[in-house]
C-alpha positions in Angstrom: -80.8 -4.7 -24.9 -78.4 -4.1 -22.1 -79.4 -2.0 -18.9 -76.4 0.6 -18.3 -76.8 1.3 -14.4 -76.4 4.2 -12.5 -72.8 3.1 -10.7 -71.8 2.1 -14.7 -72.5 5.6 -15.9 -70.5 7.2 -13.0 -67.8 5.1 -13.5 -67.4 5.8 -17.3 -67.4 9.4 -16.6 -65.1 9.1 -14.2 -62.2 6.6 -16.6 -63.1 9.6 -19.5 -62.3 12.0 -16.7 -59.5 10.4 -16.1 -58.1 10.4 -19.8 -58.5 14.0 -20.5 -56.6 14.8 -17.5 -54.0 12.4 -19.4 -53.9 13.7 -22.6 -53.8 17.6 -20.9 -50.6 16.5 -19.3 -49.5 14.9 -21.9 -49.7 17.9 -24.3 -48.6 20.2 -21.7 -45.4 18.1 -20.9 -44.5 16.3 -24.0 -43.8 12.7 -24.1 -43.8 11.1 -20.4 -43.3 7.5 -21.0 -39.9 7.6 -21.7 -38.8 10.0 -18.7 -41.1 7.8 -16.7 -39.3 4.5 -18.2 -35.8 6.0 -17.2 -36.9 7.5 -13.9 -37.9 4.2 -12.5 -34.8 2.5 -14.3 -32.9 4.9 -12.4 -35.1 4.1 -9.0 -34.6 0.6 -9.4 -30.6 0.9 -10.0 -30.6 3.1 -6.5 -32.3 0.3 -4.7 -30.2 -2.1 -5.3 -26.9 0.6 -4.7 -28.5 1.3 -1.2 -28.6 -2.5 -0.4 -24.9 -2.9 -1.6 -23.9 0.5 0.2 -25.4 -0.5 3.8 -24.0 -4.1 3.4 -20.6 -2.4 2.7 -21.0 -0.2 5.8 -21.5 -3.3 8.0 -19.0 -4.4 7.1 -16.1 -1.9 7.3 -17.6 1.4 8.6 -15.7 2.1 11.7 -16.2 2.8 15.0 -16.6 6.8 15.5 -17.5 6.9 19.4 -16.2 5.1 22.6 -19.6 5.5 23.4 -21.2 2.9 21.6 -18.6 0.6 22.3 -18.7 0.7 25.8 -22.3 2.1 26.7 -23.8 -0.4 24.0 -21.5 -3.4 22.4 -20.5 -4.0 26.0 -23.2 -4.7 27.2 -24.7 -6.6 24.6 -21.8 -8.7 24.4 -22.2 -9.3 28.6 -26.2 -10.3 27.4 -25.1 -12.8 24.8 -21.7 -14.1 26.2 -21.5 -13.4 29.5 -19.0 -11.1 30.6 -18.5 -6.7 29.4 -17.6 -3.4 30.4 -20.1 -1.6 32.3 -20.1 2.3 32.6 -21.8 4.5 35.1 -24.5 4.8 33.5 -25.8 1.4 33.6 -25.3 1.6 37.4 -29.0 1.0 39.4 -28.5 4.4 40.9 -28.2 6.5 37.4 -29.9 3.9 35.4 -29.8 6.3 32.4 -29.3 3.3 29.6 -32.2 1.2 28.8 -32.2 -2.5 28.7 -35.2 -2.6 26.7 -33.3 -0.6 23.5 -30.7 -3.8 23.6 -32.7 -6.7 24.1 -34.0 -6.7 20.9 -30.4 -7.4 19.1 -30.0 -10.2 21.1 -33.2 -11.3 20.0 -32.0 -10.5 16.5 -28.8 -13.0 16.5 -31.9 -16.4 17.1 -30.9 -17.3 13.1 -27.3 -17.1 13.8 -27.6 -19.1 17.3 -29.9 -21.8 15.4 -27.3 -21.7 12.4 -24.5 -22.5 14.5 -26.8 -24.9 17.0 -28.0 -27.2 13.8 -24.8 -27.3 11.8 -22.4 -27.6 15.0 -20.2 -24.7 13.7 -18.1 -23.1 16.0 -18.9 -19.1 15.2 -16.2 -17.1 15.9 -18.0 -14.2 18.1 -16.5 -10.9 16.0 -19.3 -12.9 13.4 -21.8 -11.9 15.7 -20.6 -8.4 15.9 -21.0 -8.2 11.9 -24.4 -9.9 11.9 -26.0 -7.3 13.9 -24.3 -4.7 11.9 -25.3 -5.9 8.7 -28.8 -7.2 9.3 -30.3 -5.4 12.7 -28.1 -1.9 11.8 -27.4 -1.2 8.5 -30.0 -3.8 7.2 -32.9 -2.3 9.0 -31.9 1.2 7.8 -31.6 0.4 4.8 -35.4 -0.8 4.9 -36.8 2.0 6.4 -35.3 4.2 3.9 -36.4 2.6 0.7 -39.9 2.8 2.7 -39.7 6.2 2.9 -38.2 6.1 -0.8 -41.4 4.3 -2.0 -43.4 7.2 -0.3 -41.9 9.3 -1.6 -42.4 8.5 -5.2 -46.2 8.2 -4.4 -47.1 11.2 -3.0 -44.2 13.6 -4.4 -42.9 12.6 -7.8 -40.6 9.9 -9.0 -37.8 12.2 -9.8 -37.9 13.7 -5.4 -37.8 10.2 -4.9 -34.6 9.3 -6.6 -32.8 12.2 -5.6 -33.7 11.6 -1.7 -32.3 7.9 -2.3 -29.2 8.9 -4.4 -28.2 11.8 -1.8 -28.8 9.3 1.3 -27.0 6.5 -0.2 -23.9 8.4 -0.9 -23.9 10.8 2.4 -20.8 9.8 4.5 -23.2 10.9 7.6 -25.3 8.2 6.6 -22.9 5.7 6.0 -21.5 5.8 9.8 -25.1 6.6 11.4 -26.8 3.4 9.9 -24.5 1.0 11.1 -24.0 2.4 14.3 -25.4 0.9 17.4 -26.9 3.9 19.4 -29.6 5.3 20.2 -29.7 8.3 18.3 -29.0 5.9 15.3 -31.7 4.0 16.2 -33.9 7.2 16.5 -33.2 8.5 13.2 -34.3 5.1 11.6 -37.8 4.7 12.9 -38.0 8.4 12.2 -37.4 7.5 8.8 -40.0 5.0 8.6 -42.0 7.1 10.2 -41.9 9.8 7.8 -42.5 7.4 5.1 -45.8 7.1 6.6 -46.8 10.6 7.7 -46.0 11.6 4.1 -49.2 9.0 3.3 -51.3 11.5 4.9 -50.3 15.1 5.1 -52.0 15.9 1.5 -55.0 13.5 2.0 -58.4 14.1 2.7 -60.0 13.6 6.0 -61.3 10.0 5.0 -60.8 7.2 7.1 -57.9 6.1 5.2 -55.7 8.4 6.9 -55.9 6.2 10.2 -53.6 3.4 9.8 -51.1 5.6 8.0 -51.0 8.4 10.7 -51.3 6.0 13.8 -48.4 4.3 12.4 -46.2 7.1 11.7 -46.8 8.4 15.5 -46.0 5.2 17.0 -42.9 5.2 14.5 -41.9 8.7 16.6 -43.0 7.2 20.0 -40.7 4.0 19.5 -37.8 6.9 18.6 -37.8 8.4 21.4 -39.5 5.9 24.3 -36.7 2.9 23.0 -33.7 5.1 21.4 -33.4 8.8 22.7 -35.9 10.8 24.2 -35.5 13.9 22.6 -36.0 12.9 19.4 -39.9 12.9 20.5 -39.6 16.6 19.5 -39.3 15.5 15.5 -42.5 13.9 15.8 -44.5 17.2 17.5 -44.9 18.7 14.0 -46.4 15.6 12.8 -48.9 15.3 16.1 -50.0 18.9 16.0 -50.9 18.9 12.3 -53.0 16.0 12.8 -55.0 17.7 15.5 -55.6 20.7 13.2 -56.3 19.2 10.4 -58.5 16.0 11.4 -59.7 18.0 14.4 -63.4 17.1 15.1 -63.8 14.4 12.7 -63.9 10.6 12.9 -60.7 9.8 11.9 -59.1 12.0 14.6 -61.0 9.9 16.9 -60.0 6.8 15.9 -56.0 8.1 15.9 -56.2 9.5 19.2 -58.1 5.8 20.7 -55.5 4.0 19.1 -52.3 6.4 20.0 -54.5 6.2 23.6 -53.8 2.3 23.5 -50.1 2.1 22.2 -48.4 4.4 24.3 -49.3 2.8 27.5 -48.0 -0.4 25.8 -44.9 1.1 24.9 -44.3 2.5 28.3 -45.2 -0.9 29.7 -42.7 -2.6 28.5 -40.3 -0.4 29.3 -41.2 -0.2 32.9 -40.8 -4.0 32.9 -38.1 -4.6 31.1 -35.9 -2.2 32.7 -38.0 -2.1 36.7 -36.8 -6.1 36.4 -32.9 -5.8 35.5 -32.1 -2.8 38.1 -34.3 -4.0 40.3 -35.8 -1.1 41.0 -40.3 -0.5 40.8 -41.6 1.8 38.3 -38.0 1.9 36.4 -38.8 4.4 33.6 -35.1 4.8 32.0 -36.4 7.6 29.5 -36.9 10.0 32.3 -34.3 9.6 34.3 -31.8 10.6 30.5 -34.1 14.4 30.4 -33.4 14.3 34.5 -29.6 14.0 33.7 -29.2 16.4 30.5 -31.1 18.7 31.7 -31.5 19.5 35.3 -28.2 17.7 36.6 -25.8 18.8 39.9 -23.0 21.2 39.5 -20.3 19.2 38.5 -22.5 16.6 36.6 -24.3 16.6 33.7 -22.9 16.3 30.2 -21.1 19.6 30.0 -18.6 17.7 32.0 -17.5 16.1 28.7 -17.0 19.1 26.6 -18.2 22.1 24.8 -18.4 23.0 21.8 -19.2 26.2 19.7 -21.9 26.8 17.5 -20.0 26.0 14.2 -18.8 22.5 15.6 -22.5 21.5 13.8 -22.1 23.6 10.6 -18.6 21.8 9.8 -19.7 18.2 11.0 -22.6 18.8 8.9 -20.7 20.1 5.2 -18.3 17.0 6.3 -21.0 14.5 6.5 -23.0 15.8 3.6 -21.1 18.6 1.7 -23.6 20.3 -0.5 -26.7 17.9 0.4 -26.2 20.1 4.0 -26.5 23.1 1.9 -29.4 21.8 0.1 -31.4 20.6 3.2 -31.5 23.7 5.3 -31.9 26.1 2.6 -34.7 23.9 1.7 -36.1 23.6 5.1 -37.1 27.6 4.6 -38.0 27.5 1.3 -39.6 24.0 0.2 -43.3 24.8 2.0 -43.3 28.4 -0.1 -42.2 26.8 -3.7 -43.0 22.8 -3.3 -46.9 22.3 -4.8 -47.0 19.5 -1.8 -46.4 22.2 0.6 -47.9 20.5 3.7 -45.9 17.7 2.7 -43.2 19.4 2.3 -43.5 21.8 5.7 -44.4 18.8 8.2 -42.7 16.1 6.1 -39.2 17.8 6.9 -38.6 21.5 7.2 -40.6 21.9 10.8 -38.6 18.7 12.5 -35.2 19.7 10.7 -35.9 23.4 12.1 -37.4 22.0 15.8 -34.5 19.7 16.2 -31.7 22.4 15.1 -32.9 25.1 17.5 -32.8 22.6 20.3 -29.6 20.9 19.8 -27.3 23.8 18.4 -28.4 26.1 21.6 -27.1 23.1 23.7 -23.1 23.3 25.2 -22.4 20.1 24.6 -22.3 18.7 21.1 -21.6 15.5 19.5 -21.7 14.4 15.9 -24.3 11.4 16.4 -26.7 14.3 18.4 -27.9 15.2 14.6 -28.5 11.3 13.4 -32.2 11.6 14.2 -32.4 14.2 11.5 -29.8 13.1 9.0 -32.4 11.1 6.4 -34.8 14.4 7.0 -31.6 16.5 5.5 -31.7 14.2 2.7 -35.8 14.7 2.1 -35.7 18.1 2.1 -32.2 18.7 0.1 -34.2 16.3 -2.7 -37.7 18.4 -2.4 -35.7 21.4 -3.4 -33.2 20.2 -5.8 -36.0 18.7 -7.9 -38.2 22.0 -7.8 -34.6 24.0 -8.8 -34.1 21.7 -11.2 -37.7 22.1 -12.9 -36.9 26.1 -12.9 -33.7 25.6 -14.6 -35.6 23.3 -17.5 -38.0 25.8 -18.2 -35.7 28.7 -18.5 -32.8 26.9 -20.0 -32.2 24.7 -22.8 -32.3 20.9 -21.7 -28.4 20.5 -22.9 -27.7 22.8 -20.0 -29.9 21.3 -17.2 -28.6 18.2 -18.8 -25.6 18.9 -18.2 -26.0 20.1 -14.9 -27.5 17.0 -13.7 -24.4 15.2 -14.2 -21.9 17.9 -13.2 -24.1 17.3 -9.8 -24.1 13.9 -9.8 -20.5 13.6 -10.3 -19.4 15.9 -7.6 -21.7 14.8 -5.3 -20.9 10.8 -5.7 -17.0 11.8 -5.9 -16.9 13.6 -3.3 -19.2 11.7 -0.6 -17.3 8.1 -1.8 -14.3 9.6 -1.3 -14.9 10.9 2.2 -16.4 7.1 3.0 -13.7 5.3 1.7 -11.1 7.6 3.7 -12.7 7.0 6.7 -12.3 3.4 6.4 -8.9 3.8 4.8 -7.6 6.3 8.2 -10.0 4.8 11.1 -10.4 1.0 10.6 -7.4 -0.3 11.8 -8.7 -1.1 15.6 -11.5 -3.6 13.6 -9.2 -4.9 11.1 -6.4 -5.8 13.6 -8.8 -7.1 17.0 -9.5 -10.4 14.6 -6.0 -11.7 15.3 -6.8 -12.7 19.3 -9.4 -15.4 17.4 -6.7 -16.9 15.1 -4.1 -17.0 18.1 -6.8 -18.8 20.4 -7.7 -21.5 17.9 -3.7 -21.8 16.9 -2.7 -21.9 20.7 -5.8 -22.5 23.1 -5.5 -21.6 26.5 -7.7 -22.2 29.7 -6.5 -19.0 31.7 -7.8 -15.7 31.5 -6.0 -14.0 28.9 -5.3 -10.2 29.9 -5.7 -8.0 26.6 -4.6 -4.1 27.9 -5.3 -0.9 26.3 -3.5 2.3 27.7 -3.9 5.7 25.7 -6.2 4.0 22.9 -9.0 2.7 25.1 -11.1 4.8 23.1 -10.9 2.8 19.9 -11.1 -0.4 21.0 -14.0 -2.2 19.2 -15.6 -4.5 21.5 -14.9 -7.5 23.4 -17.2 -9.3 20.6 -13.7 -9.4 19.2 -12.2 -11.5 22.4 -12.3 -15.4 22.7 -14.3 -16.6 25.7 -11.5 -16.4 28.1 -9.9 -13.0 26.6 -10.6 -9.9 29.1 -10.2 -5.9 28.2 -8.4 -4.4 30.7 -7.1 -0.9 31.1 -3.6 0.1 32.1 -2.0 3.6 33.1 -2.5 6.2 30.3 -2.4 10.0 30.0 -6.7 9.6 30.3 -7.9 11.1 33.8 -11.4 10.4 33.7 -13.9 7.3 34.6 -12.8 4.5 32.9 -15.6 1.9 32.5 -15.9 -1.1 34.9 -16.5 -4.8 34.8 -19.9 -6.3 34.9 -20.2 -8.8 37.3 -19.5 -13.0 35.5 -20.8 -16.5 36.6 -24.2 -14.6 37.6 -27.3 -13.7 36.1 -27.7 -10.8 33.8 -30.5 -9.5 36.6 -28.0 -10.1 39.4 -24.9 -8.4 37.4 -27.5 -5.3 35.9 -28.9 -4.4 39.4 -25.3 -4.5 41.9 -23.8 -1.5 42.8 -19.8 -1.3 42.1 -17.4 0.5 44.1 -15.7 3.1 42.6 -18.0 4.6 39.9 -19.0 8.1 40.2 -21.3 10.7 37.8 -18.4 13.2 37.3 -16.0 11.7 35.5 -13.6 11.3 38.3 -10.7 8.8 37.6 -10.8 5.9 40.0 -7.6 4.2 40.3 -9.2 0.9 40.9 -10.2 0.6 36.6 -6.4 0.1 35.8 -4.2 -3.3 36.3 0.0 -3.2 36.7 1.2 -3.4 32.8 3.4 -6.6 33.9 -0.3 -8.2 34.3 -0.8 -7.8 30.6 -0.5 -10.7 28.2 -1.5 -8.3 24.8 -0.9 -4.8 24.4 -2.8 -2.5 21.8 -1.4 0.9 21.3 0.4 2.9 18.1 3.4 3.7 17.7 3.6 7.2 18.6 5.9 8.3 21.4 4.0 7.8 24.9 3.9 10.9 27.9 7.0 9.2 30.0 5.5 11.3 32.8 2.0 10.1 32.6 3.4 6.4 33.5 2.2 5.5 29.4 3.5 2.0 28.9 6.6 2.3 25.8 6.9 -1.1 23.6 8.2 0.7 20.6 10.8 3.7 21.1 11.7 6.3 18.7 13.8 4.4 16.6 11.0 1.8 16.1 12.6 -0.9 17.8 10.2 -3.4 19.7 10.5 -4.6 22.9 12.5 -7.9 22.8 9.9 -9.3 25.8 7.2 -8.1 23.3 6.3 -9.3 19.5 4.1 -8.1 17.5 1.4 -9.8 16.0 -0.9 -7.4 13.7 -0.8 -4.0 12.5 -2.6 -1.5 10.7 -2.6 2.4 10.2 -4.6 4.8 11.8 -4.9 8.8 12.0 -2.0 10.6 14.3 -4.0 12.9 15.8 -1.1 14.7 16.9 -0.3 16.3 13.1 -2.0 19.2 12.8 -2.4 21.4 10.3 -5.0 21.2 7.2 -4.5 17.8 5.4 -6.8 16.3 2.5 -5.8 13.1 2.9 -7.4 13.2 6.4 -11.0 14.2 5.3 -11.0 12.4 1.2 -9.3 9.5 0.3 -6.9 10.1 -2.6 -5.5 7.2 -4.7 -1.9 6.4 -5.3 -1.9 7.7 -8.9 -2.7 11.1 -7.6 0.2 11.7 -5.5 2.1 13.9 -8.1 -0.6 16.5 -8.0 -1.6 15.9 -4.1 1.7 15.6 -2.7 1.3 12.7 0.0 2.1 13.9 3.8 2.7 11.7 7.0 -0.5 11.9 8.5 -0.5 7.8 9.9 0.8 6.4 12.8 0.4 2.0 13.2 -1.9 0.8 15.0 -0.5 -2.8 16.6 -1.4 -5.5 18.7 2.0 -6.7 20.6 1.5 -10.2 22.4 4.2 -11.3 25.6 6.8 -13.6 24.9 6.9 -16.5 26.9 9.4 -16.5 29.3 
């Protein structure tokens, strides 16, 4: 006869248990293997759009901000090639951008060094500037939102989680955030990944197996703010504060707080090395000096200096970035802890840091589109969280041909609306990347050993990179209608360490032009600017006059179109992009200007 145990007869109980819970929900909710089949159908099918959708914006999502051109491709590009623009801020004396944030995608580019070292293929260096877009930007995004995708589906429901992943994937916000290299993009990555994990915990027990879930999630927000921006350590508060309530006085607390104890003196570490070692200066910590200079800067300094902005610049970047998923979000910031069954989930998961975050930054003078990154996949969560419990109200009051029905009315709109917004600003803004390809094909067609000065006058601002220049190509400014700071040249033919810690003359906090940034025009050997009529009193440089003639000691030698921002007036075809075919009901207005590179005739 066979002995049944103790531990056997528990574990019986527990399978029957089990089962009945099953069958109670099976009876209560009808069939759920076929919803269940499609659901992760559907899941699957957004996985693989995400992947395609972040390779895509790698690949030709533009440029929105002169910022991270010059404060961030510069000078990565002086790291890997040797030579960059260096703004103020990189100076030893403000020392407000952080070394350690780029290193890291230099690191990244080892494959595509070792590629080109074993096969002897000559890379050009704009291949570069795509690799770390695709794989270190948009490719690390795109990870740390299907992680928080996956979490999603475990500890909400499997409908939440395809909704977050189909209103992310689609959000123009998105598209330009995750391929962007700045901090604030880099911020609202690892706060993605970071929800993913706090989401792990916030319904659990306290059990020891909240531990590695909630230590990772906090160093998640730590590496946000310590390595990207430090203000997006305000995100991860909620997070901290709930785990001290809720695991207060029990061992897992105690483990979380010994092991939070031993990473954040690791994190600041190497911060203070990395950064203490390239100014030159002891005890370097870059993350402080940023609150010093937003927040208690000089008269005259600060960033206020730049602009202002009211309080609905946020409200119309946001419905521009996300149209109705904005709508969604903040509506179910106040609303998802009171009607979501998950409500701690829901409450800490999203709604506190979307609410945190908002207060702080739409108080603030100065605002800037890529100030709300850190928060853009949160939008998402909580816009999902609340569509899905919407969505189960409307199914139980209505008959399923309507909610039906609904669901795609949704879909559509949403996916027509958000691809249409992507694809125009590709279609109005990409010019400057398409066109900055041709100073590769005209080094390998006619090499040169000399410097090769390539100018920019009134569109300095949407110059890509010089990971776009040959070797011996230079970016060099010339006299424009721009009266500010204009960024300088980091020092070449020295180390990194020697060119990071000098101090330049001629650089200034206040955004105070310096004449010393600009060249004579008759030094140039290319030329970049549209075709727009120049400010003949601002000393603008004119190759092409109003009749569109060229100058005859000029050629041009690429083109593309680009936005005039001087038409004003509401426009459609500035914010969606509308096809050809369309033109008889959307009458088509000039709104483009061309974008050109003109090269010097010989003489």
């Amino acid at each position: 006869m066979k002995h049944v145990t103790q531990t056997e007869t528990k574990s019986e109980e527990v399978e029957i248990v089990e089962v009945q819970a099953s069958e109670a929900n099976f009876a209560q909710n009808g069939s759920l293997e076929r919803p269940s089949l499609v659901l992760c159908l559907v899941g699957n099918l957004l996985m693989l759009l995400i992947i395609a959708t972040r390779v895509y914006c790698g690949l030709y999502m533009i440029i929105s901000d002169c910022d991270e051109t010059y404060n961030y491709w510069e000078p990565l590009n002086r790291i890997f090639r040797g030579f960059g623009k260096q703004t103020w801020e990189y100076l030893p004396a403000w020392a407000i951008r952080s070394y350690a944030y780029l290193i890291p995608y230099y690191l990244a580019l080892a494959p595509l060094r070792d590629f080109a070292h074993l096969t002897g293929l000559v890379i050009p260096p704009y291949v570069t500037f795509y690799f770390i877009r695709v794989v270190a930007l948009a490719g690390f995004c795109a990870f740390c939102e299907l992680s928080l995708y996956r979490s999603i589906k475990r500890n909400l429901a499997q409908s939440t989680a395809n909704w977050y992943l189909f209103f992310s994937t689609l959000a123009p916000g998105m598209a330009h955030a995750s391929a962007a290299l700045l901090p604030s993009s880099f911020a609202m990555s690892w706060v993605t990944w970071g929800t993913a994990s706090a989401l792990e915990v916030l319904s659990e027990a306290n059990t020891l197996a909240v531990v590695g879930p909630s230590v990772h999630a906090i160093f998640c927000f730590l590496v946000a703010g310590l390595f990207g921006w430090p203000f997006a350590l305000a995100i991860g508060v909620p997070f901290g504060l709930f785990t001290l309530r809720a695991r207060y006085q029990t061992p897992p607390l105690t483990r979380i707080v010994f092991s939070c104890w031993a990473l954040l003196p690791a994190l600041v570490l190497v911060l203070l090395l990395v950064d203490s070692y390239f100014y030159t200066r002891p005890m370097l910590f870059v993350p402080f000096n940023i609150v010093l200079y937003n927040v208690f800067s000089r008269q005259g300094e600060g960033p206020d200096i730049f602009g202002v902005e009211p309080f609905s610049y946020y409200i119309l970047n946001l419905a521009l970035n996300f149209n109705v998923v904005f709508v969604l979000g903040y509506v179910g910031a106040v609303l998802n802890p009171y009607i979501c069954a998950h409500k701690y989930s829901a409450a800490f998961g999203s709604s506190v840091p979307i609410l945190v975050w908002s207060f702080i930054l739409f108080r603030q003078p100065h605002k800037e589109e890529r100030f709300l990154y850190p928060i853009y996949t949160l939008i998402c969560l909580s816009a999902a969280v609340f569509f899905s419990e919407t969505l189960k109200l409307v199914r139980r009051w209505t008959p399923r041909l309507i909610s039906r029905i609904l669901v795609l009315l949704s879909v559509a709109l949403y996916s027509s609306v958000s691809v249409s917004r992507i694809l125009a600003l590709v279609h109005t803004y990409s010019a400057p990347l398409t066109t900055a390809t041709v100073f590769h094909d005209i080094a390998v067609k006619s090499p040169s050993s000399t410097i090769q000065n390539v100018c920019v006058g009134r569109e300095w601002y949407h110059f890509p990179s010089s990971f776009f220049l040959p070797d011996n190509y230079r970016l060099r400014f010339v006299k424009s209608g721009f009266d500010g700071l204009l960024p300088g040249d980091f020092a070449e033919n020295v180390t990194l360490r020697e060119a990071a810690s000098v101090y330049p003359v001629g650089m200034n906090s206040k955004n105070q032009f310096d004449a010393g940034k600009v060249i004579p025009f008759d030094h140039c050997d290319f030329y970049i600017d549209n075709t727009a009529q120049t400010n003949a009193a601002s000393g603008e440089p004119q190759i092409v006059d109003v009749r569109g003639t060229i100058d005859p000691a000029w050629e041009q030698v690429a083109c593309g179109s680009i936005a005039d921002p001087s038409q004003q007036g509401f426009n459609v075809r500035r914010m969606l992009y509308v096809p050809q075919f369309m033109d008889r009901w959307i009458p088509a207005k000039e709104y483009l200007m061309d974008y050109c590179v003109f090269k010097k005739r010989p003489c």
